[in-house]
N, C-alpha and C positions, 0 to 999 in steps of 0.2 A: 132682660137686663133688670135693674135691680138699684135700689137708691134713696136716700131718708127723703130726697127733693127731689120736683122735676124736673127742674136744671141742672140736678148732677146726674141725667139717664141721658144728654144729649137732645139733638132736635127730633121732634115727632112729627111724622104727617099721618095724615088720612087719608085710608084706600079703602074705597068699594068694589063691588065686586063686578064681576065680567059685563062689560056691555056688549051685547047683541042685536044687528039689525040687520033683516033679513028683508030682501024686495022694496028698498027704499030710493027714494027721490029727495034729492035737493035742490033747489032752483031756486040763483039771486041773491045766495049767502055773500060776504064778507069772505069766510071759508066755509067749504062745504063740514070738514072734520077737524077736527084741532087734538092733536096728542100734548098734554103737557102734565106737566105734577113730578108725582111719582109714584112710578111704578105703574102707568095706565096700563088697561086690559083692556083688549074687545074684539068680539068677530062680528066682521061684515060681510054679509056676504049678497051678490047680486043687487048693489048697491050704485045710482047714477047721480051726479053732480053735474048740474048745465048753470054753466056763464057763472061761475066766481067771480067775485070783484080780484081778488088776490089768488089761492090755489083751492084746488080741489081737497088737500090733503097736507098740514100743517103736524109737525112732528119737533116737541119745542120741549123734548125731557126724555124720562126713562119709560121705555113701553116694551109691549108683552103684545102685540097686535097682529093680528089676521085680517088681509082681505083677500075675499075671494071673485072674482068676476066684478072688476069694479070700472068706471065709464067715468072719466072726466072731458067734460067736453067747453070749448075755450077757456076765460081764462088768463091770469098769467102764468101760473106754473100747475101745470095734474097734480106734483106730489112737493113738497120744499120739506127736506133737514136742514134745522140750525145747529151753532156749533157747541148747544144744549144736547142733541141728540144724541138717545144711547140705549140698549136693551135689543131685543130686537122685532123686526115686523115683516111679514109675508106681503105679498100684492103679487097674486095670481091672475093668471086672463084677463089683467090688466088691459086696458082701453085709453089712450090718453091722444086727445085730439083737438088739434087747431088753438093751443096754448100760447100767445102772443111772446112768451120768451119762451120757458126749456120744461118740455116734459115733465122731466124729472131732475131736485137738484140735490145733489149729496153734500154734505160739510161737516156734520159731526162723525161720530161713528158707532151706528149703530150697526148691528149685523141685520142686512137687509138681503130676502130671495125676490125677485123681479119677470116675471114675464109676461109676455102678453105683445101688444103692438103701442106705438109711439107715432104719430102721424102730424106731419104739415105742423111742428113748432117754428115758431119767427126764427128764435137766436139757436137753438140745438134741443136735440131730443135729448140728453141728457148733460147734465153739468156737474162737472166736480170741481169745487170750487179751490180757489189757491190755499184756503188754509187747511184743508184735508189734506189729511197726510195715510188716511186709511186704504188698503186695498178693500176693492170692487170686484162681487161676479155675477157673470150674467150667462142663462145657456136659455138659448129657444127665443130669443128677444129677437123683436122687425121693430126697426126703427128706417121713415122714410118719407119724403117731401119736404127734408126742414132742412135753414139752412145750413146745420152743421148737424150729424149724428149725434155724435160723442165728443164731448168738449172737456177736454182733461187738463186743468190747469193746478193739478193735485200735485202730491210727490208719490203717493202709491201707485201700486198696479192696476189697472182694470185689465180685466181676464173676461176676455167674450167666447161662446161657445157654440156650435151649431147655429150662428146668428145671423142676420140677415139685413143689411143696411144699404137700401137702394132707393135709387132717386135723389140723393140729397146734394147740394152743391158740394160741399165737403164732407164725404165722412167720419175722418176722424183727425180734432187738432191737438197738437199734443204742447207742453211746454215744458216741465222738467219733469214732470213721471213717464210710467210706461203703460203701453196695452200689448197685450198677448191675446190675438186672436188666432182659435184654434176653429177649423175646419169653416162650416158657415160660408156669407158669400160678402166679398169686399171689392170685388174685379181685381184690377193688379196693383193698388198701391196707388195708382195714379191721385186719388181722395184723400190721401193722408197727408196732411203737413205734419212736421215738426219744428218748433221756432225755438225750444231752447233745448237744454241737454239733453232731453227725454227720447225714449226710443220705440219705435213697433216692432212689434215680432209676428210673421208669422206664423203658421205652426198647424203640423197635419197630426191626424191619428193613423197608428197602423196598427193591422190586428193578424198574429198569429196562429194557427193550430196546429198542437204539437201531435203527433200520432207515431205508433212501431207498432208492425205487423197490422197496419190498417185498424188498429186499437186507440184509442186517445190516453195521452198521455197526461196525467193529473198532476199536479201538484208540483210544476217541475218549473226553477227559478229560469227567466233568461231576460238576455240582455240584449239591448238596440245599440252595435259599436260602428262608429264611424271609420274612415279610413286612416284615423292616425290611431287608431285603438282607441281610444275613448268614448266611454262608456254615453251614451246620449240619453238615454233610458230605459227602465227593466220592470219587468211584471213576474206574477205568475199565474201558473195556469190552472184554469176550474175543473170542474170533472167532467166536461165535454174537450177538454185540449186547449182549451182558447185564452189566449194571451192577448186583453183588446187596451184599445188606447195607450199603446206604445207614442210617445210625442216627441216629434221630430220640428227642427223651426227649418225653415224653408227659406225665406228672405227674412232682411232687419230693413228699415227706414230711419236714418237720424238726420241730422239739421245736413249732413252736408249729404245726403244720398240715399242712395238704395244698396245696398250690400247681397249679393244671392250667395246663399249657401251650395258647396258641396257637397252632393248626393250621390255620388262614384264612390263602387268601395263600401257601401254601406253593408254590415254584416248582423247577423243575429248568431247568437252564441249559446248553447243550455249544454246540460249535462244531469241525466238522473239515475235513479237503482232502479234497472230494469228486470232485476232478479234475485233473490236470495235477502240473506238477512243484512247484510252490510260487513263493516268490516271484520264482525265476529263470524261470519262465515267462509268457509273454504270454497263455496260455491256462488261468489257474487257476481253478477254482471253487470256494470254500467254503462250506458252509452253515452252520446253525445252528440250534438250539432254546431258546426260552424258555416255557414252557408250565405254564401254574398246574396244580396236582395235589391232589387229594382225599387227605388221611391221615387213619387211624383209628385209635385206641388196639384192635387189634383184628387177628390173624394174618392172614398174605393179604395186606400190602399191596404192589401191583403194578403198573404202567401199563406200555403199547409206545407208544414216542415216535416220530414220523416226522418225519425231519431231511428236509425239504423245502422250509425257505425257506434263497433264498440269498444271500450276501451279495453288496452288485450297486455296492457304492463299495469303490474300492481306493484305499489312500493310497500312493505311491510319491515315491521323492525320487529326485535326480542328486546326484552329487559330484564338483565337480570340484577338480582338483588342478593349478596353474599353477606351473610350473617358470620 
């Protein structure tokens, strides 16, 4: 930018350059780390935080942050966003333990990846607080011995994945947003409240391989349809046949119930050129699959499809053009 004055270029701040701490301890801070400014940088990595006055990990601007293998231990909160928060930051093999309120707590919206373990928080192993309105995701996450998992008092989604929330008096409470928990272990619902409009969702992965003549079949579109014809979900396939995380919701929970889905009738559908150049050839063959499929609320689900019927009407037109 460019300007006779420095009041006609706007406001300036000052950034240095990446901080890095590698094998470090903090004991007895206020906070152990504090993100704020703008535009902070830094990798941590294999980094421990014991007994904050406040959190382990304070997040009060815009950041560009890495942690990796990081250990908070009591505490009131392992990690806190404010509704300053924004940029975004990793926390891998994350450790977060015996924090007298929540884990971890979300409100601004920064884009944040999350794993690791969450253990024995007072109020919830994580918080999303009523004025977030951002979606959350989480895969590979154990949250457990606190008294609430996941405290979702947001309007966004959290999306959990392969995850793991056991021991806790409530797993998961909800109040106008939603969570979608796909696969992972939750038992049956029994853990989830919802107190206002918000809703849980279930939700399995299913994974198919396409093959003809015992070959895999590449590249070929298909689709998860339920029994009224609609479409539930569609993938395509790699060059081993494999059509995976196909996503199916299983049950929903909202304030007056548990709702279970319809699993009868579930079909998978494809259709590819099994032969020839396509429609510019006289010698095309394509096949297809329509084939009803057993789902279960229940890991594992998986079928091999064999694309062996073929299609044996071709519609073809002429056009002609008279000059």
């Amino acid at each position: 930018r460019g300007g006779s004055t420095v009041t006609s270029m706007g406001d300036w701040q000052r950034e240095f350059g990446v901080a890095s701490l590698t094998n470090g301890q903090i004991t007895g801070s206020d906070t152990g780390v504090k993100i704020t400014g703008g535009t902070a940088a830094g990798a941590y990595d294999s980094l421990t935080i014991i007994d904050p006055t406040d959190e382990g990990v304070l997040v009060d601007g815009s950041s560009n942050v890495v942690f990796n293998d990081i250990t908070v231990t009591d505490g009131r909160y392992g990690a806190r966003m404010t509704s300053s928060a924004s940029g975004k930051m990793s926390m891998t093999n994350a450790d977060f333990d015996s924090q007298s309120q929540s884990g971890l707590v979300l409100t601004g919206d920064a884009g944040l990846a999350f794993s690791g373990e969450i253990n024995a928080s007072g109020s919830s192993g994580i918080h999303v607080t009523s004025t977030s309105d951002t979606d959350w995701s989480f895969n590979g996450l154990t949250i457990k011995n606190s008294s609430t998992a996941l405290e979702h008092d947001g309007d966004g989604n959290v999306r959990m994945v392969d995850s793991t929330l056991a021991l806790n008096t409530n797993d998961i409470t909800i109040d106008d947003g939603s969570v979608t928990f796909v696969e992972g272990d939750i038992g049956t619902g029994s853990g989830v409240l919802v107190n206002g409009g918000g809703v849980f969702t279930r939700a399995r992965f299913y994974d198919v391989t396409l093959e003809a003549d015992s070959s895999a079949v590449s590249s070929a579109r298909m689709k998860l349809i339920d029994a009224n014809g609609r479409a539930v979900d569609e993938g395509k396939s790699d060059a081993t046949g494999l059509v995976d995380n196909l996503e199916f919701n299983t049950y929903t929970i909202d304030s007056s119930g548990m709702n279970t889905m319809n699993l009868a009738g579930m079909r998978v559908a494809s259709v590819y050129l099994h032969a020839g150049a396509g429609a510019s050839s006289s010698n095309t063959e394509f096949r297809y699959a329509l084939e009803s499929v057993t789902l279960t609320d229940s890991p594992g689900n998986a079928d091999t499809v064999d694309m062996a019927d073929k299609i044996d009407a071709h519609v073809c037109y002429l056009s002609l053009i008279h000059i």
